[in-house]
N, C-alpha and C positions, 0 to 999 in steps of 0.2 A: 571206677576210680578208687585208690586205697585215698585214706584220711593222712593228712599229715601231721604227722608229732611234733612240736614244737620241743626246740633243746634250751641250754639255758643262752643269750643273747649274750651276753657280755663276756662265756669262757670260747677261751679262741685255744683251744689246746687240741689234739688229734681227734678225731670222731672212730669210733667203734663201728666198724665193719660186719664184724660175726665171722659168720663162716668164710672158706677163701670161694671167690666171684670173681671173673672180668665184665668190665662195661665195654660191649660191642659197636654200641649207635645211642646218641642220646638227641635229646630235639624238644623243643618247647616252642607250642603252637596256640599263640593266645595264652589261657594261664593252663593249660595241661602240658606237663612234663614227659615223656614218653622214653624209656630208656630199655634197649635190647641187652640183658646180661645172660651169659653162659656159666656154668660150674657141673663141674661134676657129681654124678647124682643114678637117679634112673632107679630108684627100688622105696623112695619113702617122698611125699609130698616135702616141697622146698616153703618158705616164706620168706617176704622179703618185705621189712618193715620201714618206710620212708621215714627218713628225720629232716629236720631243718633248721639252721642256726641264723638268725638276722644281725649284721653286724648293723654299721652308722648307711651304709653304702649298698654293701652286697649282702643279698641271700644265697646261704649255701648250702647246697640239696646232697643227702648222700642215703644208699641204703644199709641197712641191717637184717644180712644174711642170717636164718638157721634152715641148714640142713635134715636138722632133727635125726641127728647120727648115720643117713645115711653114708657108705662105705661104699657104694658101688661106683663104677669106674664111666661110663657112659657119659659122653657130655649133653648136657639139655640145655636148652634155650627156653628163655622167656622172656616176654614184652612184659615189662610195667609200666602202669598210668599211673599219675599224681599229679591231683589240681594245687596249683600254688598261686599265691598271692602277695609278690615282693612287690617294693613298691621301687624298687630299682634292678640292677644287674642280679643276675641269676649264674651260680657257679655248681656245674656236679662234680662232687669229690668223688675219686674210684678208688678200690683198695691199692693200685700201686700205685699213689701218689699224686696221681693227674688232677689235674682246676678244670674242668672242661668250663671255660661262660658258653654260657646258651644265648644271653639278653643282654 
């Protein structure tokens, strides 16, 4: 499971994505987060760095793509795990705009 970064709770303004990524399937199972994202790639290792914002209500889950300049054209898939701990509703942010609630 990656570690979750905490962001700052109180700014509610756009979250930083990184690189471009789709969210294919996302799902929260107990407190593990499980999200399938795609992007283009295929020649240099991806990373994808979980963040998390707490408002009064909802927890909201998003990641922070780098590519690390890959330029190759293949599409790759990968699962990501992240344990969370909201103590209400659970929302994943995607880079085109979507709330997905899980909780």
């Amino acid at each position: 499971l990656l570690p979750l970064a905490a962001c700052d709770s109180t700014g509610g303004g756009a979250p930083d994505f990184g690189d471009a990524y789709r969210v294919v399937s996302a799902s929260l199972d107990g407190d593990v987060l499980t999200v399938a994202v795609e992007s283009s790639g295929g020649c240099r290792q991806h990373t994808y760095e979980p963040r998390e914002r707490s408002g009064t209500a909802t927890t909201e889950v998003w990641f922070v793509h780098d590519a690390n300049g890959d330029m190759c054209e293949a599409l790759v898939g990968q699962t990501l795990a992240v344990s969370v701990s909201p103590t209400g509703p659970v929302v994943l942010l995607t880079p085109d705009g979507r709330a997905l609630p899980l909780r």
